[in-house]
KOLBASE-285339 format. One record per residue (C-alpha): residue in one letter; z, x, y. Coordinates in pm, whole numbers, padded with zeros to 5 digits. Each point is the difference from the previous one (the first is absolute). Layout:
N
+---+--------+--------+--------+
! r !      w !      u !      v !
+---+--------+--------+--------+
! A !      Z !      X !      Y !
...
+---+--------+--------+--------+
end
This chain:
260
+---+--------+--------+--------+
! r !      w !      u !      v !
+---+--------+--------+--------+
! X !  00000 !  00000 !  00000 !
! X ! -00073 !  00078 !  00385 !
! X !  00295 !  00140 !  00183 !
! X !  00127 ! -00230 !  00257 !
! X ! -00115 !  00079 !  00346 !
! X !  00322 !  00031 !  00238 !
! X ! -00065 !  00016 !  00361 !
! X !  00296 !  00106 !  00249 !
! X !  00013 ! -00045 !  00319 !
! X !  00287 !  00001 !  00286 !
! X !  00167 ! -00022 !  00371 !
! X !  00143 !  00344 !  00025 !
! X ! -00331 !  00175 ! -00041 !
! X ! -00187 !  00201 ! -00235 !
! X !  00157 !  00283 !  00076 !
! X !  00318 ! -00159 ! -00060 !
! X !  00236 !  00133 ! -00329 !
! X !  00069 ! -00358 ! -00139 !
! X ! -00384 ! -00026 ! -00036 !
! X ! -00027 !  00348 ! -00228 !
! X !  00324 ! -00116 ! -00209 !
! X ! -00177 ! -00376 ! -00063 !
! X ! -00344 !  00173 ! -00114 !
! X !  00192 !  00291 ! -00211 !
! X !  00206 ! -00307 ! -00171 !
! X ! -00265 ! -00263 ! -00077 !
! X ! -00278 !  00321 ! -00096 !
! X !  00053 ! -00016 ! -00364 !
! X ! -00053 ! -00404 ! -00029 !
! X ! -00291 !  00002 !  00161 !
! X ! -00295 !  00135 !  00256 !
! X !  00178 !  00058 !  00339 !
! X ! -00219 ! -00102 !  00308 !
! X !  00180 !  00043 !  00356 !
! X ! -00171 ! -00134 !  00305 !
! X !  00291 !  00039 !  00249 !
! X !  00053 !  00022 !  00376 !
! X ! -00010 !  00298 !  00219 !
! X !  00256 !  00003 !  00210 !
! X !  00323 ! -00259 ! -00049 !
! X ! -00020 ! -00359 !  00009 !
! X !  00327 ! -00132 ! -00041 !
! X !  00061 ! -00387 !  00128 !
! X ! -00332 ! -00053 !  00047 !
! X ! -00010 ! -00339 ! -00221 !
! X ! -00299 ! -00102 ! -00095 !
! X ! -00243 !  00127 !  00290 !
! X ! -00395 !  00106 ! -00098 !
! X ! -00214 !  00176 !  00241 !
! X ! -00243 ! -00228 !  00168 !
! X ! -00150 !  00175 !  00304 !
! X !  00049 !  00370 ! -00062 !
! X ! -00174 !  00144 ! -00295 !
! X !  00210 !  00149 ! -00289 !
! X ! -00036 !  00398 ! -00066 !
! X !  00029 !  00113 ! -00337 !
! X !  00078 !  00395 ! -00072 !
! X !  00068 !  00161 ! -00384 !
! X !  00316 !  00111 ! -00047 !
! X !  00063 !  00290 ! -00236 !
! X !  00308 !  00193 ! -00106 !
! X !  00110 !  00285 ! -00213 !
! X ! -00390 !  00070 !  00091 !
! X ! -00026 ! -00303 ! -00170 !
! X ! -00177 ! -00360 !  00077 !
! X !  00296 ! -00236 !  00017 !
! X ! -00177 ! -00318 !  00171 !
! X ! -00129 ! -00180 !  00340 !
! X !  00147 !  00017 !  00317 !
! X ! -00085 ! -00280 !  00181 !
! X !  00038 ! -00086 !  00387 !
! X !  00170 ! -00336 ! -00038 !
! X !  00232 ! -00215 ! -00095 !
! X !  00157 ! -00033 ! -00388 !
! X ! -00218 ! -00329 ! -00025 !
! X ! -00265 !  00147 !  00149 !
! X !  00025 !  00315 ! -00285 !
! X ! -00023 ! -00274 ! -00291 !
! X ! -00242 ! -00216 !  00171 !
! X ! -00261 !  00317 !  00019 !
! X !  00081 !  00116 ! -00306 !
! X ! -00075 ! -00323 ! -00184 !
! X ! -00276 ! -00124 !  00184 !
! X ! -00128 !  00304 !  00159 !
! X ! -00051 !  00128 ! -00383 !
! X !  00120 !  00382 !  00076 !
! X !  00162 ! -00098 ! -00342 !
! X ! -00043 ! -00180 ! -00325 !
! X !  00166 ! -00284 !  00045 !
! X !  00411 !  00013 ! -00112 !
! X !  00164 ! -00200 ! -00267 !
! X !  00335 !  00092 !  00212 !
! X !  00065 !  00035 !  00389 !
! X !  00362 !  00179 !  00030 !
! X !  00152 !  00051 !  00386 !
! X !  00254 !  00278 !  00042 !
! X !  00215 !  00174 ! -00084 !
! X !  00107 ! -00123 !  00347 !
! X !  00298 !  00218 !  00185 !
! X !  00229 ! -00293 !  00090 !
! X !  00054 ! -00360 ! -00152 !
! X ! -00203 ! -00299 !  00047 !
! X !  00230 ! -00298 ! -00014 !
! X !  00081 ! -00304 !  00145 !
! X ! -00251 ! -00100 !  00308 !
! X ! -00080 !  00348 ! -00017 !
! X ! -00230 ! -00053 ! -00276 !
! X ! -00246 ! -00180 !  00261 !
! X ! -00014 !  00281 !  00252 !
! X ! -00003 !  00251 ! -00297 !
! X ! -00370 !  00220 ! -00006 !
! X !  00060 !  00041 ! -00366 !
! X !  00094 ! -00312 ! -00104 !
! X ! -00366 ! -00093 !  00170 !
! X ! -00146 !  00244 ! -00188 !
! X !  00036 ! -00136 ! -00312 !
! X ! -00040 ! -00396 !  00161 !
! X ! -00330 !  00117 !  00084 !
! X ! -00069 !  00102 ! -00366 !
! X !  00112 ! -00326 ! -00115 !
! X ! -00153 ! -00217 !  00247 !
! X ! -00335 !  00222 ! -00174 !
! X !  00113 ! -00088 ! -00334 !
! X !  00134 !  00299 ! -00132 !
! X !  00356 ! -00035 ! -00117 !
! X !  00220 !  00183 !  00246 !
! X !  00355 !  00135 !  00091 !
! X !  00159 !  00204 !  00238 !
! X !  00307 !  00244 ! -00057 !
! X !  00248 !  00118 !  00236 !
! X !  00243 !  00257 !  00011 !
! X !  00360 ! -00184 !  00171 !
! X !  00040 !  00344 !  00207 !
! X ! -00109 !  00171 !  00333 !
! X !  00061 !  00376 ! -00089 !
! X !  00019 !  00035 ! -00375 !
! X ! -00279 !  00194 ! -00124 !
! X !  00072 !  00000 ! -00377 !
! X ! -00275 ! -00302 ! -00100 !
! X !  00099 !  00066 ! -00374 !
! X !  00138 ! -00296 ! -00077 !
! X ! -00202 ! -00259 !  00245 !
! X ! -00279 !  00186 ! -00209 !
! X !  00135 ! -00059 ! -00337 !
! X ! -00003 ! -00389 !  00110 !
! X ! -00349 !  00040 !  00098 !
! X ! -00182 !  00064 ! -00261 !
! X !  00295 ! -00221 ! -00215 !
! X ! -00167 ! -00306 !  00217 !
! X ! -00308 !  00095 !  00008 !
! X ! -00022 !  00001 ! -00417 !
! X !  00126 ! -00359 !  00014 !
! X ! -00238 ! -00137 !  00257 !
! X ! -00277 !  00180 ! -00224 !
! X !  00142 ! -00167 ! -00278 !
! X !  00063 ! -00357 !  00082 !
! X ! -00207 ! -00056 !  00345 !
! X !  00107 ! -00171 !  00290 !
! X ! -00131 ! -00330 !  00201 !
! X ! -00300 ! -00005 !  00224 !
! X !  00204 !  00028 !  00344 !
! X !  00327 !  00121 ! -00114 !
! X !  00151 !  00346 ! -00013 !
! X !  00294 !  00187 ! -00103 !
! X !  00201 !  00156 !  00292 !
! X !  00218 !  00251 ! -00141 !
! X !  00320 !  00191 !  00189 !
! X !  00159 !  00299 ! -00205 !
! X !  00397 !  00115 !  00134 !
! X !  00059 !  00298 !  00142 !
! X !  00191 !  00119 ! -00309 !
! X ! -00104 !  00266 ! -00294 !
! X ! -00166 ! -00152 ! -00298 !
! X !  00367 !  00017 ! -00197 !
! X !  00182 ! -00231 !  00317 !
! X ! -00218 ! -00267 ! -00018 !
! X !  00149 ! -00311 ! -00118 !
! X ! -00333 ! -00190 ! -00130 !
! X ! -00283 ! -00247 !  00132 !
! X !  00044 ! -00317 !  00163 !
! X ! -00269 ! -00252 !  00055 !
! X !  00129 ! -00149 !  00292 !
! X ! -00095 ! -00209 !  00361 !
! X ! -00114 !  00123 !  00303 !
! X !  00320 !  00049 !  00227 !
! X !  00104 ! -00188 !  00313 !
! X !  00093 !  00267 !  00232 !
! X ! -00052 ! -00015 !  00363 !
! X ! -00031 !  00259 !  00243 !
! X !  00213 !  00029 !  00350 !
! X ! -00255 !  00172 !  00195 !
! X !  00011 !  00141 !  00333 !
! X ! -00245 !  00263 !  00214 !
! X !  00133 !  00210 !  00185 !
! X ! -00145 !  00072 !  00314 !
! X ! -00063 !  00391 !  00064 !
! X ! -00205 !  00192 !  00272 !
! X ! -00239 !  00307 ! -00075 !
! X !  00051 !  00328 !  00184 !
! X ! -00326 ! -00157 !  00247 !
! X !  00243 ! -00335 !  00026 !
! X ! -00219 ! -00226 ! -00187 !
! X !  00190 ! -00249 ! -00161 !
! X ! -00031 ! -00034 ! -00423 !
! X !  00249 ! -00152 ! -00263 !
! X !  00152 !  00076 ! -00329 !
! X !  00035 ! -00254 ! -00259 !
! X !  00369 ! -00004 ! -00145 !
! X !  00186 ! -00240 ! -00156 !
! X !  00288 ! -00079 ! -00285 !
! X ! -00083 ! -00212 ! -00306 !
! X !  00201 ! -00314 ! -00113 !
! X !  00046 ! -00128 ! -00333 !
! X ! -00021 ! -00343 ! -00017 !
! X !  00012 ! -00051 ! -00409 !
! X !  00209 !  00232 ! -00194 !
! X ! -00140 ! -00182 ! -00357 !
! X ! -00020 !  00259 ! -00248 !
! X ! -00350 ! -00155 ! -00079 !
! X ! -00149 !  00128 !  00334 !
! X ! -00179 !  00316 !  00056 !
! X !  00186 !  00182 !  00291 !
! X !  00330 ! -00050 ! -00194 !
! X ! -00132 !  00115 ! -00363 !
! X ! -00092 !  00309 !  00116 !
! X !  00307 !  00087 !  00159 !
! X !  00173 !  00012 ! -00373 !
! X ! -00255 !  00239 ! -00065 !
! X ! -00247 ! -00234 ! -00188 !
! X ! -00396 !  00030 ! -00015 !
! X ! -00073 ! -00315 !  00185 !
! X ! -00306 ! -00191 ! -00110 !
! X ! -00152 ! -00325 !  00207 !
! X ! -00329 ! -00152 ! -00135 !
! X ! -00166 ! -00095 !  00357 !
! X ! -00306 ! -00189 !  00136 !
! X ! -00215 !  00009 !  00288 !
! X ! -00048 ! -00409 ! -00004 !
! X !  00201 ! -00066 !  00296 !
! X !  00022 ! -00354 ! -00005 !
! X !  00311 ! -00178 ! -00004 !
! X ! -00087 ! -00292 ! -00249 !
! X !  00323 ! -00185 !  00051 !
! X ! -00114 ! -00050 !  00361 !
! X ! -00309 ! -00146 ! -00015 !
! X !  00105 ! -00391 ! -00087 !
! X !  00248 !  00064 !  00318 !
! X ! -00276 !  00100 !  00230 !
! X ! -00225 ! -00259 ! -00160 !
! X !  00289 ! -00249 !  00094 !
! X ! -00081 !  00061 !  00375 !
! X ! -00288 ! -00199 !  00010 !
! X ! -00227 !  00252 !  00138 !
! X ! -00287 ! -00200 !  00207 !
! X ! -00225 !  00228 !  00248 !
! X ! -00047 ! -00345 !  00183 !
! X !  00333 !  00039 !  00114 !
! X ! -00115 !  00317 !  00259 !
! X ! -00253 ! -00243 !  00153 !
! X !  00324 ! -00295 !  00108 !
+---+--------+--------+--------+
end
């Protein structure tokens, strides 16, 4: 049989170490494609590149190839490398290793998490993995869940639309407790700018702000992973709120009524 084709993508950039530790984990399961970013892309949702056009540069190290960099978004990485045909097409789109978590509402900001989305929304069965740390540079064990994850999309598939968004603790591979399938936490953010002046006195701001737990069910992402569990939500990029639409319905919606 065919070896699967992977392809790997990310927010951090190519050049970025959770990228190398991904492709040096999932390498012996399959054929490793990356098609990544240039330069970091972090919080940039789901943005595509519209009215500049996207560069593309090869990427090699250890003297090396090691894949596309690409002058765009993570969405924008998957979308070219899909439809743009710079490779066969995958039978797995994996996002990450990210450096930081992707929880709560930040899952919807989250550049990798719309990596994979984009996959999906393509119909290849996604996921994204993120590492629950700023500054820890030992990927081991985020990698071990990798290619753990990736085996068992390979194996049993996922749903047009869905994907798996995957957080791993900052813990060694010995100190983590197991893996929860769990919600999508609740927390909110307290944010505030503060107002600064450059050295010409121009104004600019910094975005701060403190995070509040709302739910502290053990069922929910942001709280698994603090007791050092692999966190595992099945997501979907069908926004719609289905238990809405009878409500709105209910309103009696009649364009007539702008012409009273």
């Amino acid at each position: 049989m065919p070896r699967p084709k992977l392809l790997l993508t990310n927010d951090d950039g190519i050049n970025a170490p959770g990228i190398a530790a991904l492709a040096d984990a999932l390498k012996s399961i399959g054929d490793i494609y990356i098609v990544a970013p240039i330069s970091e892309m972090s919080a940039m949702g789901h943005a595509i590149t519209l009215s500049d056009p996207i560069k593309m540069v090869e990427i090699a190290k250890d003297g090396e190839f090691f894949g596309y960099g690409i002058g765009g978004t993570p969405s924008d990485c998957v979308k070219l490398a899909i439809h743009g045909q710079i490779i066969p097409r995958p039978d797995l789109v994996v996002s990450g290793i990210n450096q930081g978590a992707n929880l709560g509402i930040d899952i919807i900001y989250s550049g990798t998490v719309a990596g994979a989305y984009e996959g999906s929304v393509l119909g290849v069965p996604s996921m994204a993995i993120s590492l629950n740390s700023f500054t820890r540079k030992d990927f081991t064990p985020a990698a071990h869940y990798a290619k753990y994850f990736a085996e068992k999309i390979l194996t049993h598939g996922l749903p047009k639309g869905t994907l798996l968004n995957i957080n791993i603790p900052d813990a060694d591979l010995d100190e983590i407790t197991g893996i929860e399938v769990v919600r999508q936490g609740q927390a909110e953010y307290h944010e505030q700018f503060d107002r600064r002046l450059d050295p010409r006195q121009r104004v600019y701001f910094w975005l701060s702000g403190e995070r509040e737990y709302l739910d502290l069910s053990s069922d929910l992402d942001e709280i698994a992973i603090r007791e050092n569990k692999v966190t595992v939500t099945p997501i979907q990029y069908d926004l719609t709120n289905y238990s809405m639409l009878d409500t709105v319905k209910s309103w009696k919606l009649n364009p007539q009524e702008l012409f009273e």
